[in-house]
Structures are given as C-alpha cells and as structure tokens.
C-alpha positions in Angstrom: 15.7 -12.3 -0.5 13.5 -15.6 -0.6 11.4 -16.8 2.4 12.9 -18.9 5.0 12.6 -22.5 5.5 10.1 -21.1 8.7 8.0 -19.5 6.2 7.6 -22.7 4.0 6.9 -24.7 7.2 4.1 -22.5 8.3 2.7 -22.9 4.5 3.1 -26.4 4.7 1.5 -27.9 7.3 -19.7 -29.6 11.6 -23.2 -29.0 9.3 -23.7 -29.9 6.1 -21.6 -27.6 3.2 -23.5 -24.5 1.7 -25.1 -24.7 -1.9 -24.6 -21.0 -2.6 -21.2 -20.3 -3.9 -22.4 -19.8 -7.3 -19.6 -21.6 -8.5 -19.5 -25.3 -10.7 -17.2 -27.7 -10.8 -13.4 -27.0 -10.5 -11.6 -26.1 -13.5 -8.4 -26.6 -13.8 -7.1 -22.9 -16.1 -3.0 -23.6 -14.9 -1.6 -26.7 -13.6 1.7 -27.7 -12.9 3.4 -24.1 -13.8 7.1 -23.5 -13.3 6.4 -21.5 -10.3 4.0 -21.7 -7.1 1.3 -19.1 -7.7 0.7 -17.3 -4.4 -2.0 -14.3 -5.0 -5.3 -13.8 -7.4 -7.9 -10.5 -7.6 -9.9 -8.3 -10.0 -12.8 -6.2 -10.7 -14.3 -8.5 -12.7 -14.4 -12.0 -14.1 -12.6 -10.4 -17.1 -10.2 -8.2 -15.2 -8.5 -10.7 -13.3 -4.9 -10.5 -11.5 -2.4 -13.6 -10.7 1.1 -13.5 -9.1 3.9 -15.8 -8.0 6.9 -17.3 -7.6 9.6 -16.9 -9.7 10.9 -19.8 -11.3 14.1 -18.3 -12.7 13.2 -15.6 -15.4 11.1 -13.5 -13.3 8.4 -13.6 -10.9 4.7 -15.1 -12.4 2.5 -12.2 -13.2 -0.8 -12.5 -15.7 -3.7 -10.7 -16.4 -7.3 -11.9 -17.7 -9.4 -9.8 -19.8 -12.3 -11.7 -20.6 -10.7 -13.5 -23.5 -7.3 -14.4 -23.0 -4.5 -14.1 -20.5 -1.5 -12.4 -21.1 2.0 -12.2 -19.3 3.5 -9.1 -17.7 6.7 -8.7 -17.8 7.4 -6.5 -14.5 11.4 -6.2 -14.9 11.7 -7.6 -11.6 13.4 -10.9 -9.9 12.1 -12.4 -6.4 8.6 -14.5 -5.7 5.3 -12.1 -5.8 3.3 -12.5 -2.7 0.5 -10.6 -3.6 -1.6 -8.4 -5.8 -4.1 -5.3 -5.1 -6.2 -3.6 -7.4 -8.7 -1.0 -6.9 -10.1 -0.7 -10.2 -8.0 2.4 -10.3 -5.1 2.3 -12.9 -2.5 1.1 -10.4 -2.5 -2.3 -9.9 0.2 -3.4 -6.8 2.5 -6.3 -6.8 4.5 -6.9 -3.7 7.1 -9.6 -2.6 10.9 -10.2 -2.4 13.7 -7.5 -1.1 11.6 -5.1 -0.3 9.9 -4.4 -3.4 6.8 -3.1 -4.3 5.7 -3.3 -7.9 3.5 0.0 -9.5 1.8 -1.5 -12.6 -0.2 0.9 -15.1 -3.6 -0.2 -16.6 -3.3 2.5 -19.0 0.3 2.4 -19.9 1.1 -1.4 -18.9 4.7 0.3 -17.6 5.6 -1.2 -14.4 7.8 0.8 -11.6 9.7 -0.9 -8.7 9.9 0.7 -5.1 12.2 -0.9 -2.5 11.2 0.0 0.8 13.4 -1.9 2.9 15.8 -4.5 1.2 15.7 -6.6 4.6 12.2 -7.0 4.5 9.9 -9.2 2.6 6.7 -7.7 1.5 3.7 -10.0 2.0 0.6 -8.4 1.5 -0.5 -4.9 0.2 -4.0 -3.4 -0.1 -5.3 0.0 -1.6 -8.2 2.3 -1.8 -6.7 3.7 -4.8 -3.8 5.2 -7.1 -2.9 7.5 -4.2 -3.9 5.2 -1.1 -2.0 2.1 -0.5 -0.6 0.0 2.6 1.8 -2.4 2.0 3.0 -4.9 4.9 5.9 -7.5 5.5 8.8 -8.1 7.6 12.4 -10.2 8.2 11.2 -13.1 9.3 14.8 -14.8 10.0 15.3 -12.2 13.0 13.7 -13.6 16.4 11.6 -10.3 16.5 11.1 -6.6 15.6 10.9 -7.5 12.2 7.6 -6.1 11.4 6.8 -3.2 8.8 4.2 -0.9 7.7 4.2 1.7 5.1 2.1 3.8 3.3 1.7 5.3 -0.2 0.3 8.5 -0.8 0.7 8.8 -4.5 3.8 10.2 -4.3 5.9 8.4 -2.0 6.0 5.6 0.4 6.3 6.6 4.5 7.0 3.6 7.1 4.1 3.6 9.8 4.4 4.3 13.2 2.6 1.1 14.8 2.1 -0.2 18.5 4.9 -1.7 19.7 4.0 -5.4 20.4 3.1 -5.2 16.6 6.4 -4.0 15.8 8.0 -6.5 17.8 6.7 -9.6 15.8 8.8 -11.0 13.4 6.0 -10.0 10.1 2.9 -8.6 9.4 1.5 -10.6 6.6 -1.9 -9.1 5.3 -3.8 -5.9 5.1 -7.0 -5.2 3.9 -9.7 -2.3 4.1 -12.9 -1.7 3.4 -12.1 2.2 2.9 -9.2 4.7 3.4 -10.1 5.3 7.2 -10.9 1.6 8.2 -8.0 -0.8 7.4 -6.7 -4.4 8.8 -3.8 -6.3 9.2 -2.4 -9.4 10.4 0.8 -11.2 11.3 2.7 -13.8 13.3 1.8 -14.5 16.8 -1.9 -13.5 16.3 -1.1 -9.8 15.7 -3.7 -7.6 15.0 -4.2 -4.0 13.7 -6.3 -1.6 13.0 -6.1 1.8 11.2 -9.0 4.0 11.3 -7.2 7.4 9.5 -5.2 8.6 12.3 -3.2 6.1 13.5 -2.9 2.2 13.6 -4.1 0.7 16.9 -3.5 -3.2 18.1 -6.3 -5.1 17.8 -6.7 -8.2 20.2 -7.6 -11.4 18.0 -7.4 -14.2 20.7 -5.3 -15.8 19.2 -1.4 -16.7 19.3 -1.1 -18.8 15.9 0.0 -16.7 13.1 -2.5 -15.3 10.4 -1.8 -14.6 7.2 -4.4 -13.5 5.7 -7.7 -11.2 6.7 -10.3 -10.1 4.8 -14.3 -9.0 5.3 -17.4 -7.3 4.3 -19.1 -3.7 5.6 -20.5 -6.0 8.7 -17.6 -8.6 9.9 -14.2 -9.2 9.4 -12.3 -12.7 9.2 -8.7 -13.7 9.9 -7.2 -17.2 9.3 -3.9 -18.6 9.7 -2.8 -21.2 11.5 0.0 -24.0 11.8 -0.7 -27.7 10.3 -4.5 -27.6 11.4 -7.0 -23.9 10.7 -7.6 -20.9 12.6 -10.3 -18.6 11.9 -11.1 -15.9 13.9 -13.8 -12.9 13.2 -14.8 -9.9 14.5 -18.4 -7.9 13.7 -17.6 -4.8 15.5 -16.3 -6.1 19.2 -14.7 -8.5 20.4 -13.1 -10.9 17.8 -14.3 -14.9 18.6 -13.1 -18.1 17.5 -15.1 -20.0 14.8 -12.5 -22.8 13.6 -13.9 -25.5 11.8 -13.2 -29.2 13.5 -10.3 -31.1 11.7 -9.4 -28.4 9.2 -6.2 -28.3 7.6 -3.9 -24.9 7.6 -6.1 -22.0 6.1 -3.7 -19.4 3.6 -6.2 -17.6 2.6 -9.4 -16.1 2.4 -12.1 -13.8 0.8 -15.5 -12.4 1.7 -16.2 -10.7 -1.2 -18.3 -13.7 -3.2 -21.8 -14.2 -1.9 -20.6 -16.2 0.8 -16.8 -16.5 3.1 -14.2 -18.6 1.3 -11.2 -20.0 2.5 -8.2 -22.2 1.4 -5.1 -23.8 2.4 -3.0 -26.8 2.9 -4.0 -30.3 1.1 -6.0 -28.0 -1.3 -8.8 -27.5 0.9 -11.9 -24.9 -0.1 -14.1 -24.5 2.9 -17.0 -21.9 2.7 -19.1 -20.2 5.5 -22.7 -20.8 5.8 -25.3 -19.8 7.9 -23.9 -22.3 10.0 -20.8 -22.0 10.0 -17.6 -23.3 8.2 -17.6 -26.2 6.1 -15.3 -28.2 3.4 -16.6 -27.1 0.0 -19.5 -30.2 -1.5 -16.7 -30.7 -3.8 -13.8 -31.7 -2.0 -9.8 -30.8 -2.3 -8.8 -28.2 -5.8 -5.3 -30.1 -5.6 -3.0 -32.0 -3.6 -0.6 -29.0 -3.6 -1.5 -26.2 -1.2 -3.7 -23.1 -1.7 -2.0 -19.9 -0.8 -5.2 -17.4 -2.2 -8.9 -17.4 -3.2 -10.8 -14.9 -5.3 -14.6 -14.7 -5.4 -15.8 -12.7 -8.2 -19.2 -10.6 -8.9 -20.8 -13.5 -10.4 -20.0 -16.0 -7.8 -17.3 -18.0 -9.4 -14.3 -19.1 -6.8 -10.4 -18.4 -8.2 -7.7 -20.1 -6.4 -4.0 -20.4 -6.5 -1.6 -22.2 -5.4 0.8 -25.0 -5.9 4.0 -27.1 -4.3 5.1 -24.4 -0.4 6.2 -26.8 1.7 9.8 -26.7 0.4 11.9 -24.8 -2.2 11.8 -23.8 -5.2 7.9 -22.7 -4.6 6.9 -24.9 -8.4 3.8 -26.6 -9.7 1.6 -23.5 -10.1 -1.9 -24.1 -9.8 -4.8 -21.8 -11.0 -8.3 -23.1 -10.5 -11.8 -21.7 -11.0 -15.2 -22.5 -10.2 -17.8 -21.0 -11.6 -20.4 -20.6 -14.3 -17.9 -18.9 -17.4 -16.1 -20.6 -19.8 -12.4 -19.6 -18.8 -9.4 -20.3 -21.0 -6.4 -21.5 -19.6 -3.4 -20.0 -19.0 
C-alpha cells in the first residue's frame, strides 16, 4: 500500500538567522535519484542512515561509514518512511503495508514484521534492540485509523492509546528521549505521551497535522502544517506556538545538532536561535521538498528529500552541510 493522493497534498504544499549551525555551504552528496528520499539518522558523521521511496526494485536504503556509502538490500517492496537507530545493533526501517524492517549491524541480515497490512507505518523510534515504538495508520479511512505498537525484543504488541488519538486517521512520528518518556504526533494536532505505563493525550494547540516531533532533555518541538509552518513546543507545560511568519510547510525536524532545525516544502532549512526561528543564511537546499533533517555531533546538517507533491515520490535528494568532506552517493 502507497500513500494517498491526501498524503502527497499535505507534503506538498522575524530576526536575523543564527551563525551557529556548524555547518558550510550545502553539498549536494545525491541529486536527482530514482526515488524521493524521505528519512536520514546516525550515531555519527560516519554512521549515517538514509531511506526512501521505492522506485521499482525496492525501497532506497544506504548506509555511510565514514568512507563510502553502500546499498542495503532489505528484501522488501513499498516506500521507507523512516529510519531509527540507537547505536544498538538494530537499526529500524518502517513504511508501506505494515511493515517494519529489523536490520542487523552485525550481521547486515534484514527481517520484515507486518503489523497491520492496512496500515502505513510512518515513523518509528527506539531506545534500543529490545525497546521500540513504531507508529502509522490508514489514512484513506475518514477516522480510527491510528496505530501504536510496541517491540519488546521479541515481539510487537498494539498500544492501548486514548481514544481521540485513536480516532485520528494516523499518528505520524514518535520520538523519546528514554524508554519511560516518549512522543508522538499525528493528524489533527494529535498529541501523545508515554511515560512507562501508559500513553496519555497530550494537548498541542493545535488542529493542523504534525508530522514530525523531536527535542532535547529541556523542550520538545512538533511541526507540521498544511502549505504554510506550524511549530509548536513544549518545556515541561503547556505546549505554545512559535511559527515563524511566512514559512512554508515544515516535514521535519531535529534538535539534536547544537541548535533546532527544520525543513520542508520549497526546500526550506530554518533554524532556531535565541530568538527564535529563522530561514537558514543560506537559503533553499532544493526546489523539491524536504521530508527529514539530521544534525550530527559535529554540527553538520543532513537533509533529504526530493519531488512529494505527486506520484511516483522521484528525484531523491541528499544534502549536507557541514565541515567534512562527504562522498556522494
């Protein structure tokens, strides 16, 4: 099962900028691929993950290890959405029918769980090889199409969630900082939380989709939107509002860099300064969209993305800015 056309629609559509990303120019390391890319992470700036659509011999999956990039061929069909890794051996790979993808470090075998054929997964997160959320839903039904489940190194369990949360049409992202203090976010402003025991809604104040949150051990962002940004955040209480004027549809974010960054639509970067949230000093990666961003230890910015607003997802991008000198793909 693809996205629908509403999924592609939703993907479609202040003070001066911080000086502290760390990162140089834009490089361009994969332009123009056969499919959209739609998902980056690592460890490191030579561990690095990338995912994507599939273009017609499998999904896009690659893996950077400080000197060259190598394909993975994960036996599976359907457009990744996203890729985890805890810096465990298991790195996750989630998208299309269901599936969740178990990929070995050690091994490089990859193993394929459905969960629910209906569904689409969109995000998954993971504290480890035996702690992992994944999240998704049917986004063609008018509601109740929202799903959570849980792997436990063994096995995966559907989530018991509240029920306004189950009644949205899909939960898109999850994130955590540990096993007991996990987010996620989906259409109509959903919110959760889990905090070890049981996942609670979380009241974002707002009713625009979000697809993707992310924070650090103070604050937690969420952004989403539908043509033009949301961005709401929360330190601890209530969440607030902090939408930058005249941005474009945000995809995507990442707080683990020294400083915020977000992307979407139009390829716009924006980053968050002491200020606030500004368009990044040097302008637009792409003309194509931005689905994720990627900030890694040393301050350099990965981003991915490439042609969303109608199907096939193609003309992968991969760009990186930052101090290294990064083969392409």
């Amino acid at each position: 099962m693809v996205a629908s056309a509403w999924l592609v629609a939703l993907l479609a559509a202040c003070s001066g900028p911080p000086d502290d990303t760390g990162a140089g120019a834009w490089t361009f390391l994969g332009e123009d691929q056969p499919g959209a890319l739609l998902s980056i992470t690592g460890t490191s700036a030579d561990d690095v993950w990338v995912v994507g659509a599939d273009a017609g011999s499998g999904p896009a999956a690659y893996h950077f290890d400080g000197v060259a990039w190598t394909a993975i061929d994960t036996g599976s069909t359907g457009n990744l959405w996203w890729v985890a890794s805890a810096g465990a051996d298991t790195v996750w790979m989630a998208g299309a029918d269901g599936r969740v993808l178990r990929h070995s470090r050690a091994s490089g075998a990859t193993v394929a769980d459905v969960l629910d054929p209906a569904i689409t997964v969109f995000g998954v997160w993971a504290s480890g090889d035996d702690d992992a959320w994944a999240v998704g839903g049917n986004i063609e039904v008018a509601s109740d199409g929202s799903q959570v489940w849980h792997w436990d190194g063994t096995a995966w369990t559907r989530a018991e969630i509240p029920a306004d949360a189950a009644a949205s049409r899909a939960i898109y992202k999850v994130w955590g900082r540990s096993a007991t203090d996990v987010w996620a976010v989906g259409t109509d402003g959903v919110g959760l939380h889990w905090d070890g025991a049981a996942w609670s809604t979380v009241a974002t104040g707002t009713t625009r989709s979000l697809f993707t949150v992310h924070g650090t051990d103070v604050a937690v962002w969420a952004v989403g939107g539908f043509a033009s940004a949301t961005v709401v955040t929360s330190t601890g209480g209530a969440w607030s509002d902090e939408t930058p004027e005249l941005a474009p549809q945000f995809n995507g974010i990442n707080a683990s860099g020294p400083v915020p960054v977000a992307v979407g639509t139009q390829g716009a970067v924006y980053v968050r300064g002491s200020d606030g949230w500004a368009a990044d000093p040097r302008g637009s990666v792409t003309a194509y969209d931005l689905h994720a961003v990627w900030s890694d230890p040393d301050g350099g910015i990965w981003t991915v993305g490439g042609k969303l607003s109608s199907f096939p997802l193609d003309h992968g991008v991969l760009a990186y800015g930052g101090a290294a000198d990064i083969p392409s793909l």
